[in-house]
N, C-alpha and C positions, 0 to 999 in steps of 0.2 A: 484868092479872095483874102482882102486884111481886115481883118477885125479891128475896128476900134475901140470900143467900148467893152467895158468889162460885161456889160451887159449881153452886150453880142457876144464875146465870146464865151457866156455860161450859155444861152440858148443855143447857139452851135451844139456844143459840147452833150446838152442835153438832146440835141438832136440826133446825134452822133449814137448819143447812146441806146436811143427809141432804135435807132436803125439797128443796131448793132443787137439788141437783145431780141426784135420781130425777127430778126435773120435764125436766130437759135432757137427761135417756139418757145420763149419763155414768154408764158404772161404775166402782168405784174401782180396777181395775188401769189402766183408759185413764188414768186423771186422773192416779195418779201417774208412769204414763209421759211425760203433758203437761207436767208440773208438776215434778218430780223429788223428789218427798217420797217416802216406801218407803210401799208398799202399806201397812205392818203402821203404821206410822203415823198414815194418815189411816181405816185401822179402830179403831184405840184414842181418836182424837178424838171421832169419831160416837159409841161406846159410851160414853165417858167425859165427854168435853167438856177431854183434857186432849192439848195441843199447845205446839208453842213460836209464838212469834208470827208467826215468819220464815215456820212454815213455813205457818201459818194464811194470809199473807199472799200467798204463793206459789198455795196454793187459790183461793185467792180469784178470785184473778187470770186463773184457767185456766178456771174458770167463767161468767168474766165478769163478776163481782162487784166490780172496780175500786174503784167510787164508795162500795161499804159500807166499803170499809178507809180511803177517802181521808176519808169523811163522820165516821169513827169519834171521834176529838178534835177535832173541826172549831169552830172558833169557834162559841157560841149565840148563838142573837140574845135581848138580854133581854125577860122576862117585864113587863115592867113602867118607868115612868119609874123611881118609885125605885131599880133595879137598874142602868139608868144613871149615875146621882149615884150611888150607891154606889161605882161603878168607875170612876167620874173621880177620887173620894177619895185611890184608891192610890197 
């Protein structure tokens, strides 16, 4: 599936995440107890897909999710030699 819109891919994302924190029994009054984001918060994420990133990151974090935020701009490894010489060029 390709996302186009930024829009789509924050309600993905937020989807992603509803899935990801039901699968662990966390509900979201615990989590934002854990985490210190406001309840009403991380209900307008899920519904929406719209948060700030702080506090995305803070979520994240309290679910165990770490590695998705550390992964998120992480170096790629190139696709291809030419993609190397490419980016030696620079």
């Amino acid at each position: 599936m390709r996302l186009e819109t930024p829009y789509e891919m924050a309600s993905e994302a937020a989807k992603r995440f509803r899935t990801i924190r039901k699968s662990k029994k966390i509900t979201i009054k615990a989590l934002s107890e854990q985490c210190g984001v406001p309840y009403s918060t991380i209900r307008r994420f899920e519904s929406s897909g719209e948060i700030s990133f702080l506090s995305l990151v803070k979520m994240a974090s309290a679910i165990g999710e770490d590695e998705q935020i550390t992964r998120l701009f992480a170096d790629r490894i190139p696709a291809s030699i030419e993609e190397v010489i490419r980016g030696n060029r620079r």
